[in-house]
N, C-alpha and C positions, 0 to 999 in steps of 0.2 A: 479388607482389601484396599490396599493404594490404587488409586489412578492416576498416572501423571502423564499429560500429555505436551506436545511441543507446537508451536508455528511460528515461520521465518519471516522478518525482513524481506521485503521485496523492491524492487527497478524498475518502472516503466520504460519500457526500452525503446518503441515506437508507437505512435499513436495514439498517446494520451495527448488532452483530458476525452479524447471521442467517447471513450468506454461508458459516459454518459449521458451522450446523445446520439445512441444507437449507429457507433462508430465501431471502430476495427482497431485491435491491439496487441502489442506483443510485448509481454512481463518475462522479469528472470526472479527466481528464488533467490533470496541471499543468506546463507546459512552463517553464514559472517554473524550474523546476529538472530536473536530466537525470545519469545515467551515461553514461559512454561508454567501449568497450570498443575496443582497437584490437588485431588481428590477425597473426601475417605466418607464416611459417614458416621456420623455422631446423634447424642439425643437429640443437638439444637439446628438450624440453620443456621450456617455464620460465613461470612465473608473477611478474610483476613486482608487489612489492608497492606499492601505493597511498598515499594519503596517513594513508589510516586504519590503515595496518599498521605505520608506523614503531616501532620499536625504541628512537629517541633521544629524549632529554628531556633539559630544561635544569635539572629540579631534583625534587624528591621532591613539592613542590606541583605541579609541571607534571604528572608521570605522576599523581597523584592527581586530579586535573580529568581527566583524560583517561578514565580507568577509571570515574567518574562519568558522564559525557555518554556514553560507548562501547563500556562494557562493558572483557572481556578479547579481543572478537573483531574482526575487523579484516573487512576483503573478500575477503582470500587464502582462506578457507576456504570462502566461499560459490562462489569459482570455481570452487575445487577439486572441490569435491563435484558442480557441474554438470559438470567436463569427463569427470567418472569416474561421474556417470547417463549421459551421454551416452554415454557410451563402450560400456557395456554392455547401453543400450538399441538401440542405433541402427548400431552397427561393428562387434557383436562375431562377425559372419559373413562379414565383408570381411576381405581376406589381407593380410598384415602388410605388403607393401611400401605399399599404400595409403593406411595409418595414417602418413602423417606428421607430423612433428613441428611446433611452434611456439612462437613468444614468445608471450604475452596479457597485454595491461596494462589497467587500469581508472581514469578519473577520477571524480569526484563532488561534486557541488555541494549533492547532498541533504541534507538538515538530519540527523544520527543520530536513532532512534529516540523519534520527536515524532509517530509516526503517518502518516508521508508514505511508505511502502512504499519505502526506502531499498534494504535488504534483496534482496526481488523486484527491483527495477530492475538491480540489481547482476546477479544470473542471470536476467533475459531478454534483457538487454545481449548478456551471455556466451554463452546459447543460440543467438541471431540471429547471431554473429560464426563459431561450430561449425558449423550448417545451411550458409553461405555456403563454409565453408573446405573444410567435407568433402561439401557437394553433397546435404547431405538436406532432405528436405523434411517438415513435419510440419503438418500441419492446422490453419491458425487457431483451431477450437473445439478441439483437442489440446492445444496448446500450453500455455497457460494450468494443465491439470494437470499436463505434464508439468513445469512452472516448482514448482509448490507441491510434487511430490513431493521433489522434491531436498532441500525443506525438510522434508518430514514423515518421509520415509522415508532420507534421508540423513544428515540434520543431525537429526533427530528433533525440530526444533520443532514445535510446535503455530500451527497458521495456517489461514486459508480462501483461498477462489478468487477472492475479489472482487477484489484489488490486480492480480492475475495476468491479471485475463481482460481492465480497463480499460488496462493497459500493451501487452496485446496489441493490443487495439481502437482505443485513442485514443479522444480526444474525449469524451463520456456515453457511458456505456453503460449498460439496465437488466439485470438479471441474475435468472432465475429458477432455483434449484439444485433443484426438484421433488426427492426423494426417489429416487422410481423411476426419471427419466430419467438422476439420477447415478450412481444402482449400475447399470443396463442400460449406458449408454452411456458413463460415466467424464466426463462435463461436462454441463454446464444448458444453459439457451436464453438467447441474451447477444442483443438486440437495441439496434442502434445507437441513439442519438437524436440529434438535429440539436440542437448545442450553442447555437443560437441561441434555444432555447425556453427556455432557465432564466436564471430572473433575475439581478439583480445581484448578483456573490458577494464576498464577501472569504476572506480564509484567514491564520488567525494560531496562529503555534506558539512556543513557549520553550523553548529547547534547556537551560536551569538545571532543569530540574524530570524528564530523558530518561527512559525506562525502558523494559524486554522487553518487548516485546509477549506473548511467552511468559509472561512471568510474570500478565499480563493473560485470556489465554485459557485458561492450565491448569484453574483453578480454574470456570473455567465449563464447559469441557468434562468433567471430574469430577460435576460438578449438573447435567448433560444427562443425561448417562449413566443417572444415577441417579435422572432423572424428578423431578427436583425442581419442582415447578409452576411458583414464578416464575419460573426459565429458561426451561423448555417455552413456559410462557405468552406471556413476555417477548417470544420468538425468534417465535414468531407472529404475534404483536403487531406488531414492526417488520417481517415481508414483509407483512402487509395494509398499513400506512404508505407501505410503496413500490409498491404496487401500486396504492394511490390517487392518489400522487404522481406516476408514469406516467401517466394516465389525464387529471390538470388538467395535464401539460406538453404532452400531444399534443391537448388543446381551447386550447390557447394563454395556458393561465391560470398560468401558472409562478408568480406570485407569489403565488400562494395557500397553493403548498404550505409556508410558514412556519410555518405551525401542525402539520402534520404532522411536522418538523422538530424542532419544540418540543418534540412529545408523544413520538420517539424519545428524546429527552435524557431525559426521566422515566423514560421505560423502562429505559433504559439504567442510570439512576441505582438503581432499582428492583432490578435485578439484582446490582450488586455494587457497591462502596466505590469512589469517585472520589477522588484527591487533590485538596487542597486548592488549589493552585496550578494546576490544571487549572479544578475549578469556576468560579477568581475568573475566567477568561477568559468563560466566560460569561457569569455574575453581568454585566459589564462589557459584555460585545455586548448582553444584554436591556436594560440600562439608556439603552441609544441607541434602542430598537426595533427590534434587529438578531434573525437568528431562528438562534443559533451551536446548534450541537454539535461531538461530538468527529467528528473528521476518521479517525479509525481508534481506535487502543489510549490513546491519552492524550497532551496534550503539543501537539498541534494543534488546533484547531476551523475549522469553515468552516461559513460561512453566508450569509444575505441579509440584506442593510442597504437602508432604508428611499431615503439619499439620498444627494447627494455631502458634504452639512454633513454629517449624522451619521457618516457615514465617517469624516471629518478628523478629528472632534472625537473618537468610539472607537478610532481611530489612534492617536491623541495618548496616550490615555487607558491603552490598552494596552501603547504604549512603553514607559511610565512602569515597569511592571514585568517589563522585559526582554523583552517579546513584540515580535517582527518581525511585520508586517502585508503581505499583496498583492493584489493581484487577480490571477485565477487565471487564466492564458493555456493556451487550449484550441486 
């Protein structure tokens, strides 16, 4: 038996980065783009590496572009570390002839480290293909942490549950990470919304400008810790944003919330240093009357554009320095 499973590209639409410090959020699926994880079972265990894992280059520029847009890590490792939480959360009291073996391979169309939860897609892919192979079953609201520990407790990034919980869900999702209900219960309250309630979006990212998203959250999770007002404040700030933004999508006013939008991107900016090639993306959707922010850690933005000319014309505009433009298919 094949197993092949899929998980999408995602948008933080309101209210990131809160998603990390027991904030309030609202993600959209982007089907635009997808992982895909296929399965089977063989004598050995083996991990095929991917396209982001190659080894070969054609010149000492070529591996240096590559190490820029990619880092030094590939997919191989993000597997890895999910088949080996898996392994010891879930198998490690079933008998050895059980445990069999398999090949696992992964494709990916996602843009690297632009803010499109690349990353997550790569082990919820992996996790959905494990569940199916080995017969376990783990909770829709589980899920979701159990995807971000493999990152925090594995791989020891730094990350939240937003990317994790709208790949589980699809579609919108709002997400409230209350405090108490995530240490009692190890997940928030993620209720659906009908994607046909938000406005017209676009989504533009520049894979020339890539970066960690770790290296994004470290430094804010060090000034949470440490009660620094404008994080605290900051991270309060954007879950009432999404909590108002929740409230005009289910009165049917979706297009309001732009300004809400706007006023996360201040915030945002508020809290810590934006690259410059990031901002201009902005700079660039305001100039159309479009209402962008960053789409996760930097590198993407998504927002609401007034009409189909202003699209064209902030299209156009945005090509010009290397940004891909879409509309986000949900």
């Amino acid at each position: 038996m094949i197993i092949a499973t899929k998980t999408h590209a995602r948008a933080g639409l309101i209210g990131n980065p809160s998603d990390g410090y027991f904030g309030k959020t609202i993600a959209i699926i982007l089907k635009n783009f997808a992982v895909g994880v296929t399965l089977y079972e063989t004598p050995e265990l083996e991990i095929v590496p991917g396209q982001q894992d190659t080894p070969k280059y054609g010149s000492l520029v070529e591996l240096s572009e590559d190490v820029a847009l990619n880092g030094y890590y590939g997919g191989v490792r993000l597997i890895k570390a999910t088949i080996n939480r898996f392994n010891r959360t879930f198998l490690k009291d079933r008998p050895a002839e059980e445990l069999r073996n398999f090949t696992i391979h992964y494709r990916t169309n996602i843009p690297r480290q632009v803010g499109l939860a690349g990353s997550s897609a790569i082990i919820a892919a992996a996790t959905r293909a494990l569940c199916t192979f080995y017969d376990v079953e783990i909770a829709e609201e589980q899920m979701p942490t159990f995807i971000l520990e493999v990152e925090t407790k594995e791989l020891s990034l730094s990350a939240g549950l937003q990317d994790r919980v709208v790949q589980v869900y699809e579609g919108a999702v709002y997400m409230d990470f209350d405090r108490e209900r995530m240490e009692a219960a190890g997940h928030g309250r993620y209720e659906p919304l009908d994607p046909a309630l938000l406005p017209p979006l676009f989504v533009a990212y520049r894979t020339d400008v890539a970066e960690l998203s770790a290296v994004t959250h470290s430094d804010l999770d060090e000034r949470f810790k440490l009660g620094d007002p404008v994080v605290v404040n900051g991270m309060a700030e954007c879950a009432r944003l999404t909590e108002r933004a929740r409230k005009l999508l289910l009165a049917g006013k979706g297009a309001e919330i732009g300004e809400l939008m706007d006023r996360n991107f201040e915030v945002r900016r508020s809290m810590c240093e934006l690259d410059a090639h990031n901002l201009q993306m902005v700079e660039i959707g305001r100039k159309y009357r479009a209402h962008p922010k960053f789409s996760g850690s930097g590198g993407a933005i998504v927002g609401i554009y007034p009409g189909d000319e202003a699209y064209r014309a902030m299209n156009e505009e945005l090509r010009r320095i290397n940004c891909q433009v879409i509309r986000p298919m949900m």
